[in-house]
C-alpha positions in Angstrom: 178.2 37.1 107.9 178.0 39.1 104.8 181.1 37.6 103.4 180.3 33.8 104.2 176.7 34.5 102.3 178.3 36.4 99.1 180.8 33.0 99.3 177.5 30.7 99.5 176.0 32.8 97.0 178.8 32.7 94.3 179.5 28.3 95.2 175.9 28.6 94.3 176.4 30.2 90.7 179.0 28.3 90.1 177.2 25.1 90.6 174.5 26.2 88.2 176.6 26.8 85.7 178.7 23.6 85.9 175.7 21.5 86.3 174.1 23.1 83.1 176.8 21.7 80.8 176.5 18.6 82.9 173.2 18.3 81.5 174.1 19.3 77.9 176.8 16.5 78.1 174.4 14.2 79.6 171.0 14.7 77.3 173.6 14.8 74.1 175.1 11.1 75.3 171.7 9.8 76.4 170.4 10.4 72.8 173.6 8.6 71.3 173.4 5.6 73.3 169.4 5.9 72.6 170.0 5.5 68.8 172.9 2.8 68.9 172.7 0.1 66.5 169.8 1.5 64.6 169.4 1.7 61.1 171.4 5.0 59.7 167.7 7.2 59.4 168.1 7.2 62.8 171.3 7.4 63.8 171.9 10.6 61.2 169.3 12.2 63.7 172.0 12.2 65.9 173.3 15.3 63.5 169.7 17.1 64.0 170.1 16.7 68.0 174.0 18.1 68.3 172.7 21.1 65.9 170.0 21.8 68.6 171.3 20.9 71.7 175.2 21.7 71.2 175.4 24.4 68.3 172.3 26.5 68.8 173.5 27.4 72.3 176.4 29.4 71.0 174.7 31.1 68.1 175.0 35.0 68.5 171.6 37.4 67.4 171.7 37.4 63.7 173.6 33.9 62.7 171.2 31.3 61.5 172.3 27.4 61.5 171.8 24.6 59.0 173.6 22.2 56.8 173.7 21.8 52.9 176.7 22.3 50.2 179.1 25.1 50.0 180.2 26.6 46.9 183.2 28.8 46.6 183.7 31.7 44.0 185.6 29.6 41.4 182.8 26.9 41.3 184.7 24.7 43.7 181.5 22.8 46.3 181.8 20.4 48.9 179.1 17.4 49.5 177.0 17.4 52.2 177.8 19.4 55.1 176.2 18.4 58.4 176.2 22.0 60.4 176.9 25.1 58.5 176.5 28.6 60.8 175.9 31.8 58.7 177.2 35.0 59.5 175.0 37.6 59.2 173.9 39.2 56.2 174.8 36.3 54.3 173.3 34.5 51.3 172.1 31.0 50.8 169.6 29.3 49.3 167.8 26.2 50.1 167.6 22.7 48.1 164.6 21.0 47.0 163.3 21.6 51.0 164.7 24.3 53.5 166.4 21.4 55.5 169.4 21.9 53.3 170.2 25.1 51.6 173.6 26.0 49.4 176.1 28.3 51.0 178.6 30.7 49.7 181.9 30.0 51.2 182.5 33.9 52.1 179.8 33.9 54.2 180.2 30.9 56.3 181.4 31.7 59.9 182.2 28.1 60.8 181.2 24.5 59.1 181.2 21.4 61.3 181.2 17.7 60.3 179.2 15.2 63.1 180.2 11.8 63.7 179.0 8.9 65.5 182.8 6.8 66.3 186.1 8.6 65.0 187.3 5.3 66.1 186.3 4.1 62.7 185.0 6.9 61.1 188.3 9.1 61.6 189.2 9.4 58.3 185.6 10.1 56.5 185.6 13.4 59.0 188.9 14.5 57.8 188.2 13.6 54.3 185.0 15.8 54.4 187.0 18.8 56.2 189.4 18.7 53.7 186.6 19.6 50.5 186.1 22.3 53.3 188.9 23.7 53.5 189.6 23.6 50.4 186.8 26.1 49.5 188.2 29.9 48.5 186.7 32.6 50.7 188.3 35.7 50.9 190.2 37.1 47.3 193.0 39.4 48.7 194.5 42.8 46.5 197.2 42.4 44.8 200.4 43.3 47.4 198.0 42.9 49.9 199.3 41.6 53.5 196.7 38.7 54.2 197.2 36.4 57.2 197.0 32.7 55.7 193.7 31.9 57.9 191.6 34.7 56.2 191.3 32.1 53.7 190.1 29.4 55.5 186.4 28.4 56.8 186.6 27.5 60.5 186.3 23.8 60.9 185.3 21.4 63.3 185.0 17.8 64.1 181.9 16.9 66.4 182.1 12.8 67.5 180.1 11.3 70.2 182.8 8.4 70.4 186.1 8.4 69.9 189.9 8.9 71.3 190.2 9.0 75.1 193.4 11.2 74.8 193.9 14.6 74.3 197.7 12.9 72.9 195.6 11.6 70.4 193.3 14.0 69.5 196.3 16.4 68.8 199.0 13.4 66.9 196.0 12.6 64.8 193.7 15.6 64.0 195.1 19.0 65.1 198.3 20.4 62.8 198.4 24.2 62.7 200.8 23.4 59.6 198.2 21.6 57.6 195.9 23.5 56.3 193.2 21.0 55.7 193.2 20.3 59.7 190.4 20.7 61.5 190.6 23.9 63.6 189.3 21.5 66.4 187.9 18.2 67.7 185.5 18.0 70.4 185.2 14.4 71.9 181.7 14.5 73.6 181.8 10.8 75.4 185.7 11.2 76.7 185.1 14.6 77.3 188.3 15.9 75.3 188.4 18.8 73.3 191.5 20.6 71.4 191.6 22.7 68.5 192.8 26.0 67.5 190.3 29.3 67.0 190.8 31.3 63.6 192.3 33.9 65.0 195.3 31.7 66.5 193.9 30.8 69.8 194.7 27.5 71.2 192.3 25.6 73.6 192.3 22.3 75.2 190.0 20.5 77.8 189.8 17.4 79.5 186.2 16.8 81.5 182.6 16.8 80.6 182.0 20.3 81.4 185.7 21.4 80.4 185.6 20.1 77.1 182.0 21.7 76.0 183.3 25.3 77.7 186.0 24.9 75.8 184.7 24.0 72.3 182.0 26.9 72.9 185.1 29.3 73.3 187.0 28.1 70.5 184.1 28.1 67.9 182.6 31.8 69.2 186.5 33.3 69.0 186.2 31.6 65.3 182.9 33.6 64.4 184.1 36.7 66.0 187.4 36.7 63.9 185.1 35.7 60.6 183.0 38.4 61.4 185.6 40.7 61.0 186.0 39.8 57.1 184.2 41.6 54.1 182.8 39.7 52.1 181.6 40.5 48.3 178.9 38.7 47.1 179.4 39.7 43.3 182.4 37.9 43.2 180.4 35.0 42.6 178.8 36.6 39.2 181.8 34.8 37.6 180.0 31.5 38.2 177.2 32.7 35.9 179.4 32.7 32.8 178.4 29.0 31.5 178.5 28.2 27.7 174.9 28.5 27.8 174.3 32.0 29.6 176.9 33.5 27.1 174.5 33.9 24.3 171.8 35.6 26.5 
C-alpha cells in the first residue's frame, strides 16, 4: 500500500512538472500567434514576452536580464542585442532609458537573439550572432593554456517558427568548428532544440516539454562555465585613450 501511494505520489510530481513547461510552451505560442501579422511595434513585443516568460525562469540569484549593445575591450560593439544576461558583479550602463543598457563583453554570461520565422529570418539571426561572437572577452597571459571557448560569449538563437527537424537545425545552425555558430537553437513551435553548452556539452530535444528542458540545461551549464571566468574591468581603460582625452 505504501509502495503503490509513494508510486501515485511521484506520477503525480512528474505530471506537475511536465505540465508546467506545457504551459510555458503553450502561453509563449499563444502570444505569437496573438501578435501575427501586426505591425513590427508589436510583434518586437514578442522579444519582451520570451525575456519574461522563457529567460527569467532560469536566471540564478544575482544575474540580472536585459538587452542593449555590447562593447568589447578593443572598442569592437555589436547592434542591438535582444536578451543580454549579466553575471554577477558586472558592469553596464543603460542608454538614453534603462530598457537598453551597454554591456561589457567580459561580463556577459550568455546573449540571445529572438526571432519570429528562421524560415526567412535565418540568416539575420546568424548575421547578428556573428557581431557576437566576434566580441573579445577574456585576454589570456602570454604561454597561457586557454581553451578556445573562454573567448567566446554563449550564444543562442530563440525562434518561435522555424525548422521542423532537429537535421536541420544541426546542417544549418550548429558547427562546433565555426566559431561564429550559435552555441544553440531552440525552435519553440516544432519543439526542437540542439546546441552545444560552453563548457562542451551537447544537448538535443525533440517535444514541447523536451526542447524547453533542454534549452534551460544548455544555457544554465553555459552561465555556470562563464561564471568560472575572471574578469578585469580595467581592461577596458584602453577605450578611454581617444584623441581628445589625450590632452586632459
Amino acid at each position: 500500500m505504501v509502495a503503490a501511494q509513494d508510486a501515485l505520489e511521484g506520477t503525480l510530481r512528474n505530471a506537475l512538472f511536465r505540465r508546467k513547461l506545457e504551459n510555458i510552451h503553450s502561453g509563449l505560442m499563444e502570444r505569437y500567434r496573438d501578435s501575427q501579422h501586426y505591425s513590427s511595434p508589436i510583434v518586437g513585443e514578442e522579444r519582451e514576452e520570451v525575456k519574461k516568460e522563457l529567460l527569467s525562469l532560469i536566471l540564478p540569484p544575482g544575474y540580472r536580464i536585459g538587452s542593449g549593445s555590447i562593447t568589447d575591450s578593443t572598442g569592437f560593439e555589436t547592434g542591438q542585442v535582444d536578451a543580454v544576461i549579466e553575471q554577477p558583479f558586472s558592469l553596464s550602463f543603460p542608454v538614453a532609458t534603462s530598457t537598453n543598457r551597454l554591456y561589457l563583453a567580459d561580463t556577459v554570461g550568455a546573449a540571445f537573439e529572438i526571432k519570429s520565422d528562421l524560415n526567412t529570418q535565418g540568416e539575420e539571426a546568424l548575421d547578428k550572432i556573428i557581431e557576437i561572437r566576434q566580441l573579445e572577452c577574456y585576454q589570456s597571459e602570454q604561454g597561457e593554456p586557454i581553451l578556445f571557448d573562454l573567448l567566446l560569449i554563449p550564444s543562442f538563437i530563440v525562434s518561435f517558427a522555424g525548422p521542423k527537424q532537429l537535421k536541420t537545425l544541426e546542417k544549418h545552425y550548429i558547427n562546433p568548428r565555426n566559431r561564429f555558430a550559435p552555441n544553440g537553437v531552440l525552435v519553440i513551435e516544432s519543439g526542437l532544440f540542439y546546441g552545444r553548452s560552453a563548457e562542451g556539452r551537447w544537448y538535443e530535444a525533440n517535444g514541447r516539454t523536451g526542447s524547453l528542458l533542454a534549452f534551460f540545461s544548455c544555457v544554465i551549464s553555459s552561465l555556470k562555465f562563464r561564471a568560472q571566468i575572471p574578469f578585469d574591468f580595467l581592461r577596458y581603460s584602453e577605450l578611454l585613450s581617444t584623441p581628445h582625452a589625450q590632452g586632459e
